[in-house]
N, C-alpha and C positions, 0 to 999 in steps of 0.2 A: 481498614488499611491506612491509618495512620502512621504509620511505622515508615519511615521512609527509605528504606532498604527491601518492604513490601512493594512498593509505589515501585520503586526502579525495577526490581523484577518482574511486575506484571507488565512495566511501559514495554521492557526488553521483549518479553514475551508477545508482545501487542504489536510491535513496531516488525516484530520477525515472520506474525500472519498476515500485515497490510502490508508490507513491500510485493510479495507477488501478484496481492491482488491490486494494486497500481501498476506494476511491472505490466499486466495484464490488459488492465481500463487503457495504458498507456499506447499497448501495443493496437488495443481495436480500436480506438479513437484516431490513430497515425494512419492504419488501414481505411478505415471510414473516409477521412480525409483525402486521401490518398485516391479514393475512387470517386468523390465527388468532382475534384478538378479534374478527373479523366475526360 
């Protein structure tokens, strides 16, 4: 994957599976949070 029109479409592809799973980590990490100063 030299190719750098390969490269951008796997990032594309890559960056479009880890936004929900940070969307995610993001939301039970603020949860977590969230019950510890309770």
């Amino acid at each position: 994957a030299n190719n750098p029109k390969e490269i951008i479409k796997i990032a594309t592809k890559t960056s479009k599976m880890v936004k929900p799973l940070s969307f995610a980590f993001n939301l039970l990490t603020t949860n977590l949070s969230y019950e510890y100063r309770q």
